[in-house]
C-alpha positions in Angstrom: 24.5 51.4 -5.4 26.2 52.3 -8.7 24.8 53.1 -11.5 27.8 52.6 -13.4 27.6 48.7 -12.3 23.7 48.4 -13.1 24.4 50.4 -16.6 27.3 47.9 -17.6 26.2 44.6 -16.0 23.2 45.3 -18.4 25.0 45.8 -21.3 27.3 42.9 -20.7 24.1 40.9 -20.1 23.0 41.9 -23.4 26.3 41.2 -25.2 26.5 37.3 -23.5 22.8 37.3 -24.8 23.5 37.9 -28.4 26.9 36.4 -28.4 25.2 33.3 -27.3 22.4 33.5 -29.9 25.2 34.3 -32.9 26.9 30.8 -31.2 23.5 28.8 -31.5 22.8 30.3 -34.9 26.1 28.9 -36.7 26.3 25.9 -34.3 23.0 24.6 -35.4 23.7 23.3 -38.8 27.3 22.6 -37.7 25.8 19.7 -35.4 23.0 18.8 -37.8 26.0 17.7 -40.5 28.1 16.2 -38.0 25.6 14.3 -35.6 23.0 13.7 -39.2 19.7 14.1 -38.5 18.7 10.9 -36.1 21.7 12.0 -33.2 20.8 15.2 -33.6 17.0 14.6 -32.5 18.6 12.9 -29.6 20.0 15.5 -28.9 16.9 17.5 -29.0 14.9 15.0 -26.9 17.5 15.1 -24.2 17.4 19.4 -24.5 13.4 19.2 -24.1 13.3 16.4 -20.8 16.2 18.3 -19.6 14.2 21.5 -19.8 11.5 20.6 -17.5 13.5 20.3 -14.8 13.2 24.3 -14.6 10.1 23.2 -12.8 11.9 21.3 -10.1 13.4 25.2 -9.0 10.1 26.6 -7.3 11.0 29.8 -8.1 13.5 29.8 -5.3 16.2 31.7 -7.4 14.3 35.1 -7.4 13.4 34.4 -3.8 16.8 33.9 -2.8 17.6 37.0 -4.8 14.9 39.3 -3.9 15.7 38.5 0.1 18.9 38.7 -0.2 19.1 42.4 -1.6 16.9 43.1 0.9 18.6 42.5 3.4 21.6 43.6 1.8 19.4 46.9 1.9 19.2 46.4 5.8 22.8 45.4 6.8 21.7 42.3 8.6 24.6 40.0 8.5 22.5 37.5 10.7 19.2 37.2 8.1 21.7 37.2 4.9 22.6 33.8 6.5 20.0 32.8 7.5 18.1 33.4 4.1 21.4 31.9 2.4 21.2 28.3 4.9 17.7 28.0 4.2 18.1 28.6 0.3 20.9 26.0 0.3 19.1 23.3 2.2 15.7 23.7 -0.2 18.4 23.0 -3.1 20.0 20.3 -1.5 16.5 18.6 -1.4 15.6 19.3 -4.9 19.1 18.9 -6.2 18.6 14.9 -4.9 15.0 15.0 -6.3 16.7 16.0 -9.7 19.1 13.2 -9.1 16.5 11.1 -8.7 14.1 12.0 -11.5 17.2 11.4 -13.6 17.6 7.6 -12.8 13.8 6.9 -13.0 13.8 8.6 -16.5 16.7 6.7 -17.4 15.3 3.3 -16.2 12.3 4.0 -18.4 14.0 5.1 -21.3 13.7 1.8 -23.3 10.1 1.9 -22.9 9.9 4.7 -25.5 13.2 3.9 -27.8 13.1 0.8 -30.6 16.7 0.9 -31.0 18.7 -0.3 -28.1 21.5 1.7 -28.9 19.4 5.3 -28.5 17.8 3.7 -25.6 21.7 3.4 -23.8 23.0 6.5 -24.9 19.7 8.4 -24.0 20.1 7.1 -20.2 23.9 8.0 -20.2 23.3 11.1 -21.3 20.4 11.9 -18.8 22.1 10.4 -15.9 25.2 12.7 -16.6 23.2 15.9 -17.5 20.9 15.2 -14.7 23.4 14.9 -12.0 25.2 18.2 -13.4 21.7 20.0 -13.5 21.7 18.9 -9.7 24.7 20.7 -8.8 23.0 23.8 -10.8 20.6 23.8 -8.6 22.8 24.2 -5.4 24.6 26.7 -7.0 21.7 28.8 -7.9 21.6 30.3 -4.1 25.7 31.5 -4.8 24.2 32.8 -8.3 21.3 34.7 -5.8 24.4 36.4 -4.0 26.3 37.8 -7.1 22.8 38.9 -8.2 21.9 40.3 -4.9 25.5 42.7 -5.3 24.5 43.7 -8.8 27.5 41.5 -10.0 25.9 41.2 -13.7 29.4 41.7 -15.0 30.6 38.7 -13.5 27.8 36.5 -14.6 28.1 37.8 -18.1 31.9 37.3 -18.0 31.4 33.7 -17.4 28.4 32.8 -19.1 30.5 34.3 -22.6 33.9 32.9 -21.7 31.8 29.8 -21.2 29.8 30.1 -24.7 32.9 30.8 -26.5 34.9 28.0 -25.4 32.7 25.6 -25.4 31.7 25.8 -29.1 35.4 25.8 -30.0 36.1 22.9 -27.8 32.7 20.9 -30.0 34.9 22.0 -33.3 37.8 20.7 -32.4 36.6 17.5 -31.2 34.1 17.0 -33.9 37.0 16.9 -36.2 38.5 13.4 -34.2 34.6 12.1 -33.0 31.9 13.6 -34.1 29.5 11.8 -31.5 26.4 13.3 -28.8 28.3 11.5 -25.9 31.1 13.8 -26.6 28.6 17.1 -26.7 27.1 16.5 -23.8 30.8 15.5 -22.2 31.5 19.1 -23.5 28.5 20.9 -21.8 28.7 19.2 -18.7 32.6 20.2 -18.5 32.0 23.7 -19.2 29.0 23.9 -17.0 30.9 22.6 -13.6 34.0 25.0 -15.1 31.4 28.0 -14.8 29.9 26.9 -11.5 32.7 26.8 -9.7 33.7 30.0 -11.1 30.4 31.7 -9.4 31.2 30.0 -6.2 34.2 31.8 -6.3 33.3 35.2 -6.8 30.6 34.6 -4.2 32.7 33.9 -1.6 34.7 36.6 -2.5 31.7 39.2 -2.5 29.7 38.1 0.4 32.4 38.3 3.4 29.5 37.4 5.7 28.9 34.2 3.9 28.7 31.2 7.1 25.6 28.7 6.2 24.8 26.7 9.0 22.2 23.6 9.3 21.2 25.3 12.6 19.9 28.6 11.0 17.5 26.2 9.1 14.5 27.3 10.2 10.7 26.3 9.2 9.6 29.9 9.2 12.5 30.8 6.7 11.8 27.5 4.3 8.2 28.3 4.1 9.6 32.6 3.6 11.1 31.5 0.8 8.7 28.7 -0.6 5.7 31.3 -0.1 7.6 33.6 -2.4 8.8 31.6 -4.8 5.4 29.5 -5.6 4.1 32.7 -7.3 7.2 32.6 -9.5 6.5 29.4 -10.5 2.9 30.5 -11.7 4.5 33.0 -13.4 6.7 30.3 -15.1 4.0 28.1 -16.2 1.8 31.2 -17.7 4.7 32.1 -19.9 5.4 28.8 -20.9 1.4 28.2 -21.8 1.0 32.0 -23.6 4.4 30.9 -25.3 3.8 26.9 -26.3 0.0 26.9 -26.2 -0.7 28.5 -29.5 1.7 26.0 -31.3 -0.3 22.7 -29.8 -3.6 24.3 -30.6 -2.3 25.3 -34.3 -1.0 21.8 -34.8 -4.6 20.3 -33.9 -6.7 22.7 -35.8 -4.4 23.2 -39.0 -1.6 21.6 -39.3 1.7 20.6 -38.5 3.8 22.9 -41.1 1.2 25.9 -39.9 3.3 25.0 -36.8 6.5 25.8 -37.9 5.7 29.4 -39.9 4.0 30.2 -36.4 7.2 29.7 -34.8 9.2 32.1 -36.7 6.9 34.5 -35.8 7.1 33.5 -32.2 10.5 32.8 -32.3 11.6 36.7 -33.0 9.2 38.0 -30.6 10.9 35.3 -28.0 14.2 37.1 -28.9 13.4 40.4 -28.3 11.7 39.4 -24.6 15.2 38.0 -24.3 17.4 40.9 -24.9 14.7 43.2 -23.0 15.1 41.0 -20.3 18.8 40.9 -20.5 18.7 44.8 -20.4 16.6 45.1 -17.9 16.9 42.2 -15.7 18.9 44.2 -13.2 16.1 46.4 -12.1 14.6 43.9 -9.5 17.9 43.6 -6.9 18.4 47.3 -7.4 15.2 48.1 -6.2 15.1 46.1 -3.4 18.1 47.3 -2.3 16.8 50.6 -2.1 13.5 49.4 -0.3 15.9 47.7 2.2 17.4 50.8 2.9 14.2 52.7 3.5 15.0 54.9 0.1 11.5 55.3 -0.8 11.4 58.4 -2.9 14.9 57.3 -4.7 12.5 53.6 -5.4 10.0 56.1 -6.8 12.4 58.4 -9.1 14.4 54.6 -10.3 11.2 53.6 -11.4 9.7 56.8 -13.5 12.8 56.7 -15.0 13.2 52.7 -15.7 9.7 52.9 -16.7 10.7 55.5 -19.5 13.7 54.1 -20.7 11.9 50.5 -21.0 9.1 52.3 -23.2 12.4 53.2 -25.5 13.6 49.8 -25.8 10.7 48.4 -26.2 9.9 50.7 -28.7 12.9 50.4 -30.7 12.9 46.5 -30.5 9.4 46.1 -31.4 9.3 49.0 -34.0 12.9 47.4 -35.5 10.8 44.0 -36.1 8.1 46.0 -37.6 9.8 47.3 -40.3 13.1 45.3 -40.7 11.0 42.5 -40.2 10.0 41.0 -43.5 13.3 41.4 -45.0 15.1 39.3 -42.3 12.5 36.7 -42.8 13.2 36.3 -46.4 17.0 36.6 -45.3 16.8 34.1 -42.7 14.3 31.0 -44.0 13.2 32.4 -47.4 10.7 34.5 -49.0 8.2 31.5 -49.0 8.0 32.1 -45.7 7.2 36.1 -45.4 3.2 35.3 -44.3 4.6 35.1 -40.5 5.9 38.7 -40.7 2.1 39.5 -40.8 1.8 37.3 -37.8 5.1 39.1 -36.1 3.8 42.3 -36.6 0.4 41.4 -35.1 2.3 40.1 -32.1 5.0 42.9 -31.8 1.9 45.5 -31.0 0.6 43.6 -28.0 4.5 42.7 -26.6 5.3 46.3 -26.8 2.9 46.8 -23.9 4.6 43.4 -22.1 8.2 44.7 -22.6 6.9 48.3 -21.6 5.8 47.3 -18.3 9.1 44.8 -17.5 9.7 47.6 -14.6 6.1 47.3 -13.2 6.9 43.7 -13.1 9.9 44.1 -11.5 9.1 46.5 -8.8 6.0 43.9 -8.2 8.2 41.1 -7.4 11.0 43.6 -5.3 8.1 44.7 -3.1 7.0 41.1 -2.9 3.5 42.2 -4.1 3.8 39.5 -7.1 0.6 37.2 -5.8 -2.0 38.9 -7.7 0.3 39.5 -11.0 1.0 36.1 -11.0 -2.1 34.4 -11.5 -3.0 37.2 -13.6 -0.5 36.4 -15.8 -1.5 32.6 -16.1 -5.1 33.6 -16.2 -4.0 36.3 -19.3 -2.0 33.2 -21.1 -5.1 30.9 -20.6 -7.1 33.6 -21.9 -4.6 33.7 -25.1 -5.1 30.0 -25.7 -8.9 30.7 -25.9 -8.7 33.3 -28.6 -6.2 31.3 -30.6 -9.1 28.3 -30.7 -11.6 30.4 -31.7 -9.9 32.2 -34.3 -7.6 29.3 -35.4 -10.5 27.5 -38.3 -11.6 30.7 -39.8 -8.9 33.4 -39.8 -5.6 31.3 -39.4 -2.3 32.2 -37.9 -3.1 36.2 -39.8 -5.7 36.0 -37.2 -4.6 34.1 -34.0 -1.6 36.8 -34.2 -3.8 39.8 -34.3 -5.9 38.1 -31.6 -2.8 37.8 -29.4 -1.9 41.3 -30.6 -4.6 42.6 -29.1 -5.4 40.6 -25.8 -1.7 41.4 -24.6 -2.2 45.0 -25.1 -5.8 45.6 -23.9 -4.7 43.4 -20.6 -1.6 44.7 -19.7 -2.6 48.7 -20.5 -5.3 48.3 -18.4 -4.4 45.6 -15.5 -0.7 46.5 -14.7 -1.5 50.1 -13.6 -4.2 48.8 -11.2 -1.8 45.9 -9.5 0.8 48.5 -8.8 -1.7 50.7 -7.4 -2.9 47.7 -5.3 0.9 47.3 -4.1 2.4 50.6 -3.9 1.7 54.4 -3.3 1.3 54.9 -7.0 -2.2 55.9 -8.7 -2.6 54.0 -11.6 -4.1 56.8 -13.5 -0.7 58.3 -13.1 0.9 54.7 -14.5 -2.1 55.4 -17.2 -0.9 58.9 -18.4 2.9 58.0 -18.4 2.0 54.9 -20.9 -0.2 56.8 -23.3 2.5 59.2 -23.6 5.5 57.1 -23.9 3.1 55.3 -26.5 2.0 58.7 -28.5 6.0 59.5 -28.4 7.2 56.5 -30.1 4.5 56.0 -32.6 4.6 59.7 -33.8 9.1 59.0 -33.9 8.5 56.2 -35.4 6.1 56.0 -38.3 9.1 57.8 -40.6 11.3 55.5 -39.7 9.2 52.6 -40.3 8.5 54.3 -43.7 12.1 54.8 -44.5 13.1 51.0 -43.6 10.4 50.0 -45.3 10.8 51.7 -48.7 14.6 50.7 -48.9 14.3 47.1 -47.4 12.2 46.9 -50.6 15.0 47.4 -52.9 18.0 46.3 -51.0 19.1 43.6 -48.7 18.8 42.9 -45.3 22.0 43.5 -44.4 21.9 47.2 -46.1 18.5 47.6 -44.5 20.3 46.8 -41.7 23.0 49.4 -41.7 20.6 52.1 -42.8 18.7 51.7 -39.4 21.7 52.4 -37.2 21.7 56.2 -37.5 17.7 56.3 -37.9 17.3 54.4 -34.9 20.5 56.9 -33.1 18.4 59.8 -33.8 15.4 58.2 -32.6 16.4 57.6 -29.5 18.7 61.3 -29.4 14.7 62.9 -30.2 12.8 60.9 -27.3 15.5 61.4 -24.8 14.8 64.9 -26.0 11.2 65.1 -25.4 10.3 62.4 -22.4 13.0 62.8 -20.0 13.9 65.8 -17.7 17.0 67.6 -16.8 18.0 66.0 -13.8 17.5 62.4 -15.6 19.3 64.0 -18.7 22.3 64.9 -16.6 22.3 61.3 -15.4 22.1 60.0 -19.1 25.1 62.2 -20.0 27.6 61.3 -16.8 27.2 57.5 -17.3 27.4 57.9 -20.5 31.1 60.2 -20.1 32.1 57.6 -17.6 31.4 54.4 -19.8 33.7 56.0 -22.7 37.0 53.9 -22.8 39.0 56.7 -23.6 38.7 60.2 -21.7 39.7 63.1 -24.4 41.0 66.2 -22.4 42.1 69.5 -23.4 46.0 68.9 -23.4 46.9 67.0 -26.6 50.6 67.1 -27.3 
């Protein structure tokens, strides 16, 4: 495997990510004036049922992907297709369940609209979305293949190239008929564009690729259905430790409480993105190297993934911290700045989530994901307890805090001990290793914080902004310093030389 690939497949992941939120961020008020206010919450209705149908997946996706590697690992042509047959005949199933949920939400549609024009344009939209998101699903076992050969770059090729064009193609249409019809005309094209794009380049990659109805097999459905149920529990636990709060906020205080939690939620949400996006491409590399029997190489990636994710995590946690409050007031306004107590509350306790994205990871490669799953749902349950009880007296100050703390307590202490559970690894090692990476970046940076905080006070965002690009350079220059060792500073450096554009020699004429 190269490094080289994992190292810029995760940086192109991370560009797409940020290109696409820059798109969304100017976009929204684009389609607000356009669309006015009423199409536009159409639009939003039909964003939200479309959503759901996440659930339909199973978590089939990381199965596919996870067995795929694995096998990739092995160099069994015949069990790469025969994972690959069974993957596309479970999304051939749910792609016509999709198909159908789509007409019977359509048919019902009039049932909750007054107007009978929302009611027709809500069912034409659905029926048209829906039956694209039903070719998505088909296509997710080709998106398991590019995944499976570390093809990030390709991914985040098209998934920019698709942002891109698709917001210029709403401009330039909006200026003859401004309409949702059209918008969702837009998505759909660009969405089939970008599917047939990765069925390309997964032909292309996987020579061995020959699906056959005969390789369908019960055993292999039930492989893949086995896996992918914990995935889905570790779906709906994010989705209740991320939406919970809001319903129980909205019950207890009030409706507008709702919507300065969200800010607050909203940035941490974005920085669990971009660590994602990062370091999404840990889990097919590892099981690559578990395929192929590399056990000690599994052990060094994930020391050293584990440091480098207490880095990121630091910086994008510590960045919040103390650029927070002036990107609130530069964002929404400054009558707004009591949910950069709550985001700071928050950003303690998902330092210790985005710290352990690699002990997740390696959890899911090794297929060892039962127990962390229903921890995790049992963790987010436990997070909609605490924001009850502390909703009436202390507010959303409080239910942060509570979070804050429940998130780091739990995954400090729990995530050493599943990994033990699952691997060779002694969680009081995994203890040790997160302590110091801990100790490391709060000593770095409580003068940075400081600094940002004293000039964010006198000065914009934006120059607030500017100032922490060299702090946060020498931050991370000083920890890569002090927590790495030689051999994993001599990787640093190579990858580093061979991602430069330009390669200065000695000869300049």
């Amino acid at each position: 495997m190269s490094a080289k690939r994992l190292i810029t497949g995760s940086g192109l992941r991370t560009i797409a990510l940020i290109i696409g939120m820059a798109i969304s961020f100017f976009m929204m008020p684009f389609l607000i004036r356009n669309l006015g206010d009423h199409w536009y919450g159409v639009w939003i209705l039909v964003a939200s049922t479309l959503g759901f149908y996440g659930m339909f997946d199973l978590g089939i996706a990381s199965a596919t992907q996870r067995y795929i590697a694995h096998a990739l690992g092995e160099h069994d042509q015949e069990r790469l297709n025969s994972i690959f047959s069974n993957s596309l005949f479970i999304y051939t199933f749910i792609a016509v369940i999709a198909v159908l949920a789509s007409i019977a939400i359509a048919v019902s549609a009039p049932v909750f609209f007054t107007g009978k024009d929302d009611a027709q344009v809500f069912q034409t939209i659905i029926l048209v979305m829906g039956s694209t998101f039903s070719i998505h699903f088909i296509m997710n076992a080709y998106y398991g293949i590019l995944s499976a050969y570390l093809r990030f770059d390709i991914q985040s090729y098209i998934d920019i190239s698709k942002s891109i064009l698709r917001a210029i193609t709403i401009f330039l249409i909006f200026q003859i008929d401004a309409s949702v019809i059209n918008l969702a005309l837009i998505t759909v094209l660009f969405d089939l564009i970008s599917q047939l794009l990765v069925l390309r380049f997964a032909k292309r990659e996987a020579n061995w690729l020959d699906p056959k109805i005969a390789l369908v097999k019960k055993e292999g459905v039930f492989e893949l259905l086995d896996f992918g149920v914990n995935s889905l529990v570790m779906f709906i636990g994010r989705q209740v430790r991320d939406r919970g709060p809001h319903m129980v906020i909205a019950g207890a205080l009030s409706i507008s409480t709702v919507t300065l939690f969200q800010i607050a939620s909203q940035l941490i949400q974005y920085i669990n993105q971009l660590q994602s996006s990062i370091l999404g491409v840990l889990m097919p590399s590892f099981t690559r190297l578990l395929g192929e029997r590399k056990h000690d190489q599994l052990s060094k990636n994930y020391d050293f993934s584990l440091k480098v994710s207490a880095l990121i995590s630091s910086c994008l946690c510590g960045g919040l911290i103390s650029l927070g409050n002036s990107f609130i007031v530069f964002w929404i306004g400054p009558e707004y700045n009591e949910a950069y107590i709550a985001v700071s509350a928050m950003a303690i306790g998902y330092f210790f989530v985005l710290l352990h994205y690699p002990t997740f990871q390696l959890l899911v490669s090794l297929a060892e994901h039962k127990y962390f799953s229903r921890y995790e749902l049992l963790e987010s349950l436990l997070i909609v307890l605490v924001t009850i009880v502390l909703s009436k007296s202390y507010g959303i100050s409080g239910i942060a805090v509570g979070i804050g703390v429940t998130l780091a307590v739990s995954r400090f202490l729990v995530l050493p001990l599943l990994l033990s559970m699952a691997w060779n690894k002694p969680a009081r090692k995994t203890y040790y290793s997160t302590l110091y990476f801990t100790a490391i970046s709060l000593a770095l940076h409580y003068p940075v914080y400081l600094i940002l905080k004293s000039f964010s006070d006198n000065h914009s965002f934006l120059l607030a902004l500017l100032m922490a690009i060299p702090l946060y350079l020498s931050y991370v220059s000083v920890y890569v310093l002090f927590v790495t060792n030689e051999s994993e500073k001599s990787i640093i450096k190579s990858n580093l030389k061979s991602l430069l554009p330009l390669k200065w020699t000695g000869n300049r004429n």
